[in-house]
C-alpha positions as CSV (number, residue, x, y, z in Angstrom):
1,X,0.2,-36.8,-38.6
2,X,0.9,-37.9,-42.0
3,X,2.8,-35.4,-44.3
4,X,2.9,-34.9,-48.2
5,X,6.4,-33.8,-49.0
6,X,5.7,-33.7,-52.5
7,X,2.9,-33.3,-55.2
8,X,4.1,-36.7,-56.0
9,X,3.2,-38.3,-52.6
10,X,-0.1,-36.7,-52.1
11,X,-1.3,-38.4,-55.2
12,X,0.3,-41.6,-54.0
13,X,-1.7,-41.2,-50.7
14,X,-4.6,-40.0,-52.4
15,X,-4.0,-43.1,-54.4
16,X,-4.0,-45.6,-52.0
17,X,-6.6,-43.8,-49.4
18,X,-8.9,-41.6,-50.2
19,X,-10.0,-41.2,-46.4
20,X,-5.9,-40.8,-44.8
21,X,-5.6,-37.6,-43.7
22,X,-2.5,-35.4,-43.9
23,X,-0.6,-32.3,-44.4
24,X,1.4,-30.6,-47.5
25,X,5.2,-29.7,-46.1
26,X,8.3,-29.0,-47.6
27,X,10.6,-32.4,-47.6
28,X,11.6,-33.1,-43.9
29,X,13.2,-36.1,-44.3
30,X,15.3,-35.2,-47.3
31,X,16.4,-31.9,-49.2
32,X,15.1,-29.6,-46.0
33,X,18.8,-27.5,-46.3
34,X,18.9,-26.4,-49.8
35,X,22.3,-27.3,-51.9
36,X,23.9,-24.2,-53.7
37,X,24.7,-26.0,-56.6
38,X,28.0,-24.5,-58.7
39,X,27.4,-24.6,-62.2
40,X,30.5,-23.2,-64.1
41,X,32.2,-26.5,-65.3
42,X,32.7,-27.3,-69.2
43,X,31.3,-30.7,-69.2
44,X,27.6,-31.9,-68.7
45,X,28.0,-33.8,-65.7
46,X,25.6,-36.9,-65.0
47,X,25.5,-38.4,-61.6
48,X,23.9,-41.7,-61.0
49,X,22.9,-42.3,-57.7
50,X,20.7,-45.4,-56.7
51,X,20.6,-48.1,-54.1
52,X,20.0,-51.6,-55.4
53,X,18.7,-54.3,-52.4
54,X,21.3,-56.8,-51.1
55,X,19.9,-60.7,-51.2
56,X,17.5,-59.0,-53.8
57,X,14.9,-57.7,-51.4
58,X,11.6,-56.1,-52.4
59,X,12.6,-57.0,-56.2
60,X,9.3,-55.2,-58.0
61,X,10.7,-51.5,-57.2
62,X,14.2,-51.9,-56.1
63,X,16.8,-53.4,-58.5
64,X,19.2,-56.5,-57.8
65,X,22.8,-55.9,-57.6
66,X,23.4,-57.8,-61.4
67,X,20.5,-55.2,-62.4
68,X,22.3,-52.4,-60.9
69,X,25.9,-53.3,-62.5
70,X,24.0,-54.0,-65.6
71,X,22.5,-50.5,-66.0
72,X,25.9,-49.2,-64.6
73,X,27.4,-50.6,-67.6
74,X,25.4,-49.7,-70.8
75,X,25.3,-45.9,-69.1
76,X,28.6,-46.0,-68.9
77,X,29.2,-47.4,-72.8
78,X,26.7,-44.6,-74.0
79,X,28.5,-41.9,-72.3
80,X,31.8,-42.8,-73.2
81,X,30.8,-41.7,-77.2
82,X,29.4,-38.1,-75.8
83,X,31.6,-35.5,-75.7
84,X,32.5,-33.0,-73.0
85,X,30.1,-35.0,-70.8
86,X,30.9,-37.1,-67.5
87,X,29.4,-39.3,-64.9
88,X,29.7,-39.8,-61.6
89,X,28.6,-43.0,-59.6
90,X,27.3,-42.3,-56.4
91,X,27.8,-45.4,-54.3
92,X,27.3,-47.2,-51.1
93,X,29.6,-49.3,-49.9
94,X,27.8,-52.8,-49.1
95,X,29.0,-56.4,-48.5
96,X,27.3,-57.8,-51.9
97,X,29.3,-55.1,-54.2
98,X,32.1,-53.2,-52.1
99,X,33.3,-50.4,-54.2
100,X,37.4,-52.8,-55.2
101,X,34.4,-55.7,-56.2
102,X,32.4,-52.1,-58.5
103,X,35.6,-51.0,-60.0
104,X,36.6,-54.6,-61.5
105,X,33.0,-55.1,-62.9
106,X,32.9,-51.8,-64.9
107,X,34.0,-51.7,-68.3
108,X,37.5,-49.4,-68.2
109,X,37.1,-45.5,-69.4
110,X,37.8,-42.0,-68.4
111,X,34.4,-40.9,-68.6
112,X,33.3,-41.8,-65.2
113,X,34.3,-41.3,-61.8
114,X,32.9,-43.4,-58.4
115,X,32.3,-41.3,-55.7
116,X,30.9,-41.9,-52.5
117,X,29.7,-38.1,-51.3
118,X,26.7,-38.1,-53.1
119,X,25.7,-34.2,-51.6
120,X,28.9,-33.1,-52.7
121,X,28.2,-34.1,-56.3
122,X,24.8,-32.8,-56.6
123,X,26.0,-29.9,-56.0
124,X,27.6,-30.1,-59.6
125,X,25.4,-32.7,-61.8
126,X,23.0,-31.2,-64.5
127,X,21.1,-34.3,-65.1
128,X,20.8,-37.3,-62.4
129,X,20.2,-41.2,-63.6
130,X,18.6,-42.8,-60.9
131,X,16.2,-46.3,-60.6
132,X,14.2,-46.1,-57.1
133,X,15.3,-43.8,-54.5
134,X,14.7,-40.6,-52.9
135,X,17.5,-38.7,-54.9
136,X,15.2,-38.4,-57.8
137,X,12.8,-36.0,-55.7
138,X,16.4,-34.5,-53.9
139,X,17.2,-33.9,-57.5
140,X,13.7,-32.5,-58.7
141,X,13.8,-29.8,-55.8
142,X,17.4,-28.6,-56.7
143,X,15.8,-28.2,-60.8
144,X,18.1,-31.3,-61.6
145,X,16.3,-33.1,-64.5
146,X,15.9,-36.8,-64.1
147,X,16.4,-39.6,-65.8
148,X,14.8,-43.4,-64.7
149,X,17.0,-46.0,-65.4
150,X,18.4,-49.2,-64.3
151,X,19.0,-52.5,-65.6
152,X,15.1,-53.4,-66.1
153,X,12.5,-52.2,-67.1
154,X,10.0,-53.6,-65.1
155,X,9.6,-50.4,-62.4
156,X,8.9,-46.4,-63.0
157,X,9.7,-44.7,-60.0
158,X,7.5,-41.7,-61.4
159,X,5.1,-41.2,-64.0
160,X,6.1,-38.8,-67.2
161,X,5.4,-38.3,-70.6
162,X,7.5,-39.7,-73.2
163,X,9.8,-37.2,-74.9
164,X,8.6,-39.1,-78.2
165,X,5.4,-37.8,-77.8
166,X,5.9,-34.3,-76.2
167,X,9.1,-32.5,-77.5
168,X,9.3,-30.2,-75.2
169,X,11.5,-30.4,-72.5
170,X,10.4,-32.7,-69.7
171,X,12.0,-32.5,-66.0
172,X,11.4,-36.8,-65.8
173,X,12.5,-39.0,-69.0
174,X,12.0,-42.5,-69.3
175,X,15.3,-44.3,-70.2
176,X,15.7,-48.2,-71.1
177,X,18.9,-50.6,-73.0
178,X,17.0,-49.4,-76.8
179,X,16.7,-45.6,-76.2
180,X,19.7,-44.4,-74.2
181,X,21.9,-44.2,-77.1
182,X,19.6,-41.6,-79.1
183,X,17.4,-40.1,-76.3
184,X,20.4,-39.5,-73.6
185,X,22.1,-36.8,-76.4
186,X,18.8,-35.7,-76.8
187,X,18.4,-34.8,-73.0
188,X,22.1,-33.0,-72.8
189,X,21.3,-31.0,-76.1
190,X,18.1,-29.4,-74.1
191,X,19.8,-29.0,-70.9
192,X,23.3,-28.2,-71.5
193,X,23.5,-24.6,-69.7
194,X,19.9,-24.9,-69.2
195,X,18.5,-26.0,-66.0
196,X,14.7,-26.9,-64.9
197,X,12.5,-23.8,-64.9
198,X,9.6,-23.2,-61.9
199,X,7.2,-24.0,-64.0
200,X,8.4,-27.3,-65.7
201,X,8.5,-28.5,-62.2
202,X,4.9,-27.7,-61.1
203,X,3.0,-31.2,-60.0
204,X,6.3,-32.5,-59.1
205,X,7.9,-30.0,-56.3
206,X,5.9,-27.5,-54.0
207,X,5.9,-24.0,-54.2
208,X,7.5,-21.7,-51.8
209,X,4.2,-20.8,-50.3
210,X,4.0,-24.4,-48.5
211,X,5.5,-24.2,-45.1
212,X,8.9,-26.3,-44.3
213,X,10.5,-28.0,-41.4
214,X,10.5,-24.9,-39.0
215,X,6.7,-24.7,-39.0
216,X,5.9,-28.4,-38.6
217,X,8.5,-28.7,-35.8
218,X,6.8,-25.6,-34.3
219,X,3.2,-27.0,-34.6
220,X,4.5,-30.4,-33.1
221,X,6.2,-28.2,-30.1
222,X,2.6,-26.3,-29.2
């Protein structure tokens, strides 16, 4: 049995085959216990969470650790000019880039913190940065606004409008190296004490009329 745990993977499967057949659930492999996120802090917090490929593996939707300290970088040298805003870097630690090998690469400044609980800081970020992973759906389902971005171009994890062309609010932005120092203000400005809405998530997250863990588990059982 194939499942859709998202609007966004039933188009990808109706993308790739018209004639698979599967079912519409609430995420099961991720998100299935919902985070009561806190949101009474004074600064916009940002948390970037993202795994980048050791030895560069799958490189056309996952980015290479110089990518990912690249993109860590110019995030962090836009950020550091915003006020009463902070990030956190959600990280793994790996043998290409432990966390001592992170710290020394990153440019020095109080406006970031590296973490390594990346549930426990959901819980408090108003905006996530993320390149290619399944916190950007995580995120979606709390009504976290996203942000794609990374140190390329040359992958969207999701497709959006462009806030250039639709100045409404969007719950997906498209950020690159020439943007994020006039968009990213942008995106705080709308969200600051704002979160996602029901409806500026529909096409993106189900509703709460699609069934969840319990009732696949219970139609797998009988």
């Amino acid at each position: 049995l194939d499942i859709a745990q998202s609007p966004i993977a039933e188009k990808a499967m109706k993308f790739f085959s018209r004639e698979m057949k599967y079912e519409n659930y609430q995420p099961i492999m991720w998100g299935h216990k919902k985070i009561q996120k806190s949101n009474n802090q004074k600064d916009f917090t940002i948390l970037s969470a993202g795994t980048f490929k050791q030895l560069c593996c799958r490189p056309r939707i996952y980015e290479s650790s110089n990518e990912f300290i690249f993109g860590l970088i110019n995030l962090i040298n836009c950020i550091d000019k915003i006020k009463n805003c902070k990030l956190i870097i959600s990280v793994r630690n790996n043998h290409e880039c432990e966390l001592s090998s992170l710290k020394s690469l990153l440019p020095k400044s109080n406006c970031y913190e590296i973490k390594t609980d990346f549930y426990q800081e959901l819980k408090k970020a108003d905006l996530l940065v993320s390149y290619s992973s399944t916190t950007i759906e995580e995120a979606l389902n709390l009504k976290i606004p996203v942000a794609l971005f990374g140190g390329t171009n040359k992958y969207r994890h999701i497709h959006s409008s462009d806030i250039h062309t639709k100045m409404k609010r969007q719950p997906i932005y498209y950020l690159d190296n020439k943007n994020i120092s006039k968009l990213l203000p942008t995106i705080i400005k709308k969200f600051r004490g704002n979160p996602l809405k029901d409806r500026e998530l529909r096409g993106l997250v189900w509703q709460d009329s699609v069934p969840g863990l319990k009732t696949l588990l219970a139609k797998i059982i009988s």
